[in-house]
DSSP file (Angstrom, degrees, kcal/mol; ACC not computed):
  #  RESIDUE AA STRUCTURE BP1 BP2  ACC     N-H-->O    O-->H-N    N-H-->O    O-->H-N    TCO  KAPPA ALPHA  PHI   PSI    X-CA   Y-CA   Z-CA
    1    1 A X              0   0    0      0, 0.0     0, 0.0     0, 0.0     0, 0.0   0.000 360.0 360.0 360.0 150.2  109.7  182.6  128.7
    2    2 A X        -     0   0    0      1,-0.1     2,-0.2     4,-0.0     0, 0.0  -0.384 360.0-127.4 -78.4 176.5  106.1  182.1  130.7
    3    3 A X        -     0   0    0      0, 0.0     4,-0.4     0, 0.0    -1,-0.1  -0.102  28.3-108.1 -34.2 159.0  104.0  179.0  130.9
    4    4 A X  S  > S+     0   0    0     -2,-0.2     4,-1.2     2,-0.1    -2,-0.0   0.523 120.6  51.8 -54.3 -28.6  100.5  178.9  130.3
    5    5 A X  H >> S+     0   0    0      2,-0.2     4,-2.9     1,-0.2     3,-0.8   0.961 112.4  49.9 -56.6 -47.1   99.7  178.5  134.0
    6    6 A X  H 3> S+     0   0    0      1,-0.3     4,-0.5     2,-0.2    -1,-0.2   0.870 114.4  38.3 -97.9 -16.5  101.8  181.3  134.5
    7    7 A X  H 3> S+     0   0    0     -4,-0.4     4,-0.7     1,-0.2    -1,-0.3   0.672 118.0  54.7 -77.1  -9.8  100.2  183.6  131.9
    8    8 A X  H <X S+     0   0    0     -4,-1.2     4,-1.7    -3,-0.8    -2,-0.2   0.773 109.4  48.2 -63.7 -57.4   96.7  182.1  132.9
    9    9 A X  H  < S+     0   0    0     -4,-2.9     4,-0.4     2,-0.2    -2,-0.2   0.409 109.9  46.5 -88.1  22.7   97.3  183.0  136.4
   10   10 A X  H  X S+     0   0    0     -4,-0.5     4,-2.0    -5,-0.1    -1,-0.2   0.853 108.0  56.5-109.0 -33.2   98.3  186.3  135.9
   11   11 A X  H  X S+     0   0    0     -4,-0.7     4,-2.6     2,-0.2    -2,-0.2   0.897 111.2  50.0  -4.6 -74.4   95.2  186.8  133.4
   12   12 A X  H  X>S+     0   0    0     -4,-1.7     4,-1.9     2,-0.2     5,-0.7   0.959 113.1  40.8 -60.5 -72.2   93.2  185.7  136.7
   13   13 A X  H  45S+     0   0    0     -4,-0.4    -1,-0.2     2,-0.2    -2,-0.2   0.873 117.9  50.8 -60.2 -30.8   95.0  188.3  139.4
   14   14 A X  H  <5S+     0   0    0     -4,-2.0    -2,-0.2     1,-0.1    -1,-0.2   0.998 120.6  38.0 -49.4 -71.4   94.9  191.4  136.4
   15   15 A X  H  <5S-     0   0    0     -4,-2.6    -2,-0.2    -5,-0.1    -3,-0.2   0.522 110.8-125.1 -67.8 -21.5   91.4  190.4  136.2
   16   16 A X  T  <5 +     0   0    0     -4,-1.9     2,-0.2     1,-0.2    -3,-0.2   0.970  56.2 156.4  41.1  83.6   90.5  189.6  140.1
   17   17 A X      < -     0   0    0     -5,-0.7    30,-0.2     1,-0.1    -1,-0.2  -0.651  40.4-146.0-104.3 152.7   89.3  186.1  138.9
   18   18 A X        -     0   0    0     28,-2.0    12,-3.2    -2,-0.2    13,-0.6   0.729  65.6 -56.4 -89.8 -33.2   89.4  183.1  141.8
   19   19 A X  E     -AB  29  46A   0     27,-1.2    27,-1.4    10,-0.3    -1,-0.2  -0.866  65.4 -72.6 172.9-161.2   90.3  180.3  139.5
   20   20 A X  E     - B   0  45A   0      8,-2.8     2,-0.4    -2,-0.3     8,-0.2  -0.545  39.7-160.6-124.3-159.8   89.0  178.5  136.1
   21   21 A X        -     0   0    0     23,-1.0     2,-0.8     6,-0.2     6,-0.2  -0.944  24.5-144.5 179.6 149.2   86.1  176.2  135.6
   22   22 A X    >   -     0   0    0      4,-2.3     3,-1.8    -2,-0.4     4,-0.3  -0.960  47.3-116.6-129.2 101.4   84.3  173.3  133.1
   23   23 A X  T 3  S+     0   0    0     -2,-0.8    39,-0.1     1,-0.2    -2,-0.1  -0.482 101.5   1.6 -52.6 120.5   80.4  174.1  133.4
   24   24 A X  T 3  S+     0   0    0     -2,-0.2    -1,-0.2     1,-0.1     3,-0.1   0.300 134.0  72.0  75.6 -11.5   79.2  170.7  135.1
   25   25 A X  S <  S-     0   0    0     -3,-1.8     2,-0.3     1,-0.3    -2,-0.1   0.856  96.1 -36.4-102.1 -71.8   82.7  169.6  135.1
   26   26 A X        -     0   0    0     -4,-0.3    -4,-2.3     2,-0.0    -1,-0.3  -0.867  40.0-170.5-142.9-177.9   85.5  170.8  137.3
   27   27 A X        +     0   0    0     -2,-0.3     2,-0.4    -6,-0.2    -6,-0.2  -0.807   4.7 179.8-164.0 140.5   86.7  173.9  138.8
   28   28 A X        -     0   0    0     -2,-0.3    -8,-2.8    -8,-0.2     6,-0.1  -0.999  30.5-104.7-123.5 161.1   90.0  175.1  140.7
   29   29 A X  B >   -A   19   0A   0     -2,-0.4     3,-1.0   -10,-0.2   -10,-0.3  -0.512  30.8-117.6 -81.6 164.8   91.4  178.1  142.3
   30   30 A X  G >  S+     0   0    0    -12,-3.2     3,-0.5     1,-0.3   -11,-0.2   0.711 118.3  63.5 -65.2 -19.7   94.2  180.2  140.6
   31   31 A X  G 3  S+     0   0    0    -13,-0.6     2,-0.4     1,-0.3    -1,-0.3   0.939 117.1  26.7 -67.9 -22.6   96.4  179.2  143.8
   32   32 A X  G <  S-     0   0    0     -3,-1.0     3,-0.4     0, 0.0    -1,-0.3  -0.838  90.6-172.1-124.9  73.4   96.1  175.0  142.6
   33   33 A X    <   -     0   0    0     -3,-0.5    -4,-0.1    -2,-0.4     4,-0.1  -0.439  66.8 -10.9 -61.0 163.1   95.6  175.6  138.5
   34   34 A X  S    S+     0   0    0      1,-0.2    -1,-0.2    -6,-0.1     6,-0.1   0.563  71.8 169.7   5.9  77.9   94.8  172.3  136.6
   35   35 A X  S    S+     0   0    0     -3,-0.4    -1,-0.2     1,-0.2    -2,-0.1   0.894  76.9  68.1 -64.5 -32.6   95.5  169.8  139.5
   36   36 A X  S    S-     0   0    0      1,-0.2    -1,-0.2     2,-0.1    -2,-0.1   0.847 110.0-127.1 -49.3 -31.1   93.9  167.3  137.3
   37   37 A X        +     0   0    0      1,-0.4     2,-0.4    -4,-0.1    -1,-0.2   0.705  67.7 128.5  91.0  15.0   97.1  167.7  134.8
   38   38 A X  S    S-     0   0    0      1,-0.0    -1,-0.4     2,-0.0     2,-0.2  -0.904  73.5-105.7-106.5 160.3   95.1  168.3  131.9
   39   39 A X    >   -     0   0    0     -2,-0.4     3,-0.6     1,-0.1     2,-0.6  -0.361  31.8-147.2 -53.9 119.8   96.1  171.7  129.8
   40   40 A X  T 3   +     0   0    0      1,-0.2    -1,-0.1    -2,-0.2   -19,-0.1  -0.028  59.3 125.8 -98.5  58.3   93.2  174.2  130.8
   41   41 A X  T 3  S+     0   0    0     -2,-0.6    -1,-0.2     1,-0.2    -2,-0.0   0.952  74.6  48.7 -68.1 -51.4   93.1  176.0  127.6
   42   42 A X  S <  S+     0   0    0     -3,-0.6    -1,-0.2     2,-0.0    -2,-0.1   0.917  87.6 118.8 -56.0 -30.9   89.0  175.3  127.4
   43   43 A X        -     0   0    0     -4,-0.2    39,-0.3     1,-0.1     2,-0.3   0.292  59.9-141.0 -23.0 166.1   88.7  176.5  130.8
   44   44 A X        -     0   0    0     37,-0.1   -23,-1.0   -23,-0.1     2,-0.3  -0.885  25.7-113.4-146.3 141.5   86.4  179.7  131.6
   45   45 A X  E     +B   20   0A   0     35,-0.4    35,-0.4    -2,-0.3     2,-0.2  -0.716  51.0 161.4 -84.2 150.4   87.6  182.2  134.1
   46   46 A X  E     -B   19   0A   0    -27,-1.4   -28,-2.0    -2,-0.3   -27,-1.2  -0.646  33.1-112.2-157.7 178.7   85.4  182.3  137.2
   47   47 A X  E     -C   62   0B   0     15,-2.1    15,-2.6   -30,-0.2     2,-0.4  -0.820  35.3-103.7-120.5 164.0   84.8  183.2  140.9
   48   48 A X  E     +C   61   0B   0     -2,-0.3     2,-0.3    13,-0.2    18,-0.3  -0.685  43.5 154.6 -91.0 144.7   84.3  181.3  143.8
   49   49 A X        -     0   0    0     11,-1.8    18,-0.1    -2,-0.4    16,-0.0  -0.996  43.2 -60.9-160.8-173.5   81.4  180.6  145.4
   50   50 A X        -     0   0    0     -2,-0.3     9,-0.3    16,-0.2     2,-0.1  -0.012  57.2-104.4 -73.7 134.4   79.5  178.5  147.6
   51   51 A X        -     0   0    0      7,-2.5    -1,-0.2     1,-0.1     9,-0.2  -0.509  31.3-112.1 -72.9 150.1   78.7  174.9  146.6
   52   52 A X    >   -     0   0    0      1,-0.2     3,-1.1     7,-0.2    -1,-0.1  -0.080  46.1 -81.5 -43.8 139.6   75.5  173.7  145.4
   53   53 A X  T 3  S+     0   0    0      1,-0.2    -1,-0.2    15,-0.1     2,-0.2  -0.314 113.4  17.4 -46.8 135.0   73.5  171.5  147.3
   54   54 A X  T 3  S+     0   0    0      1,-0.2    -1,-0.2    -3,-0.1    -3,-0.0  -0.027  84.9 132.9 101.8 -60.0   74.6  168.0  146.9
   55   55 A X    <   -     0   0    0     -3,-1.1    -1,-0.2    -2,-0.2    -4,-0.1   0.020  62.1-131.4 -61.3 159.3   77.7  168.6  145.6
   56   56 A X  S    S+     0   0    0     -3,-0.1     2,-0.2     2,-0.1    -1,-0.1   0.887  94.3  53.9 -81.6 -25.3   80.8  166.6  147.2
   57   57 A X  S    S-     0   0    0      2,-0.2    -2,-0.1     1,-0.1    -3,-0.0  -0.578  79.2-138.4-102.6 172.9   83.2  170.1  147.8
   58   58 A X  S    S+     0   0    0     -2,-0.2    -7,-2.5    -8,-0.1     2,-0.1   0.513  87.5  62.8-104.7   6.6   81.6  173.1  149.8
   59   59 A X        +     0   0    0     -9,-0.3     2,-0.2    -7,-0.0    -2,-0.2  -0.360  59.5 169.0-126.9 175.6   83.2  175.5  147.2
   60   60 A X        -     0   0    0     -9,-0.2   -11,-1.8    -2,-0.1     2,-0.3  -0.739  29.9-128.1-177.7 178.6   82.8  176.0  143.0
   61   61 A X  E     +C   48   0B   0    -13,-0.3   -13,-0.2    -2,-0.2     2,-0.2  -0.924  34.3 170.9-131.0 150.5   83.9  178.3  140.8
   62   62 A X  E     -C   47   0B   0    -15,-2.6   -15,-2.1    -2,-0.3    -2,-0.1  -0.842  50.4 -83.6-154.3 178.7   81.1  180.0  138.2
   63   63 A X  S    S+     0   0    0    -17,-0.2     2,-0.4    -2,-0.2    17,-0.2   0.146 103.3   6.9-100.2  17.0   81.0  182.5  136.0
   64   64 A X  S    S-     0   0    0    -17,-0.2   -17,-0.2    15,-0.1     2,-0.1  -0.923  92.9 -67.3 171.4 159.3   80.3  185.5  138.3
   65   65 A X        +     0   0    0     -2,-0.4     2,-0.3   -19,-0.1   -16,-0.1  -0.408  69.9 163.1 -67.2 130.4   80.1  186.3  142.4
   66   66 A X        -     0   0    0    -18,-0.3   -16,-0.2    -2,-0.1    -2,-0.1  -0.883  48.3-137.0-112.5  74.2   77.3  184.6  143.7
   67   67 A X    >   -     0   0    0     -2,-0.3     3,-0.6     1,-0.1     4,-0.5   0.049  53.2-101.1 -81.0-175.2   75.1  183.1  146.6
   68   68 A X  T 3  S+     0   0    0      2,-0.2     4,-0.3     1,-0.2   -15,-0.1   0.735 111.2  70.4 -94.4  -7.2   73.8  179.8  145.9
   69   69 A X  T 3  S+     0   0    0      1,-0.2    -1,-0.2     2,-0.2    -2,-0.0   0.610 107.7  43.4 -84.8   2.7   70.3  180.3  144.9
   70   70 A X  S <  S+     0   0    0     -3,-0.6     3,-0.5     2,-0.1    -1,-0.2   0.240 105.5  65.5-121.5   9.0   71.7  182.0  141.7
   71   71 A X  S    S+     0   0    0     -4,-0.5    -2,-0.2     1,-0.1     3,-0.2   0.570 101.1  49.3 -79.4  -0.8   74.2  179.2  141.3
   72   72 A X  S    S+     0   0    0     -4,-0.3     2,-0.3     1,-0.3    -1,-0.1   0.210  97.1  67.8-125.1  16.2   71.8  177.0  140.7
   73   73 A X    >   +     0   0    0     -3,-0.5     3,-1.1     1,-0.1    -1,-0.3  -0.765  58.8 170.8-128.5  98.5   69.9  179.0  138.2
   74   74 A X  G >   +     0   0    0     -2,-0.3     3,-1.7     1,-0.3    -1,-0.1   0.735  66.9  83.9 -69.4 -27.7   72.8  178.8  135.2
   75   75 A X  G 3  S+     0   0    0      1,-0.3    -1,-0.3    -3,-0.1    -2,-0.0   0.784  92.5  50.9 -46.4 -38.5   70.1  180.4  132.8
   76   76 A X  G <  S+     0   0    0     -3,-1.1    -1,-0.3    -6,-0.1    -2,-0.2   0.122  86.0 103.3-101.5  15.5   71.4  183.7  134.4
   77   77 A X    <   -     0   0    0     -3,-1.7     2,-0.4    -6,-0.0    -3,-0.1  -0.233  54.3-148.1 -79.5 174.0   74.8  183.6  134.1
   78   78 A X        -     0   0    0      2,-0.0     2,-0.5    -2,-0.0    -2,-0.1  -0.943  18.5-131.4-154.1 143.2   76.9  185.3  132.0
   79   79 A X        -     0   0    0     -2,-0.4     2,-0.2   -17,-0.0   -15,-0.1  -0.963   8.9-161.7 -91.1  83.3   80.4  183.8  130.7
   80   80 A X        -     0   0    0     -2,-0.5   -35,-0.4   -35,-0.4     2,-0.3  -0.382  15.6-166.2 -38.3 125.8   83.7  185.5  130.7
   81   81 A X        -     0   0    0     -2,-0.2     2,-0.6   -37,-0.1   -37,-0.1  -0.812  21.8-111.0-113.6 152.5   86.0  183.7  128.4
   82   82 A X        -     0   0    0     -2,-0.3     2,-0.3   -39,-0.3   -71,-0.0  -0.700  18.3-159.7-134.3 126.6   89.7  184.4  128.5
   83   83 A X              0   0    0     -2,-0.6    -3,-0.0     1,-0.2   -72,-0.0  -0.426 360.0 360.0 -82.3 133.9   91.2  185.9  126.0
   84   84 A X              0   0    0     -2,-0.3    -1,-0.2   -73,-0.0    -2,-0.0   0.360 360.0 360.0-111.8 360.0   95.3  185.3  125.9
């Protein structure tokens, strides 16, 4: 029988996803799922890209491939959910 990590990160490699993500909250790649230890069932699947100015890591994950002058306009995103 799977996980959920492991059926999350095969969701993620099917899909060619980087990792998951909490808009304004957190984010990690599929290689490290939920270091934090909480269950990422709210989570949104995501890509990586380049951190925002400011921000304390040089990385994020968002809802589509990116540079950073459209990470920092969320009004244009669009949201991938994943469906299990």
């Amino acid at each position: 029988m799977k996980t959920v990590k492991e059926i999350i990160k095969k969701y993620l490699n099917e899909n060619e996803f980087d990792g998951l993500y909490q808009p304004g909250e957190c984010a990690c790649e599929k290689s490290d799922l939920a270091p934090c230890g909480e269950t990422p069932l709210d989570c949104l699947a995501g890509y990586k890209i380049p951190g925002a100015s400011g921000m304390s890591f040089d990385w994020d994950i968002g809802p589509k491939k990116s540079d950073e002058d459209d990470f920092n306009k969320p009004e244009e995103w669009t949201i991938k959910t994943i469906r299990l």
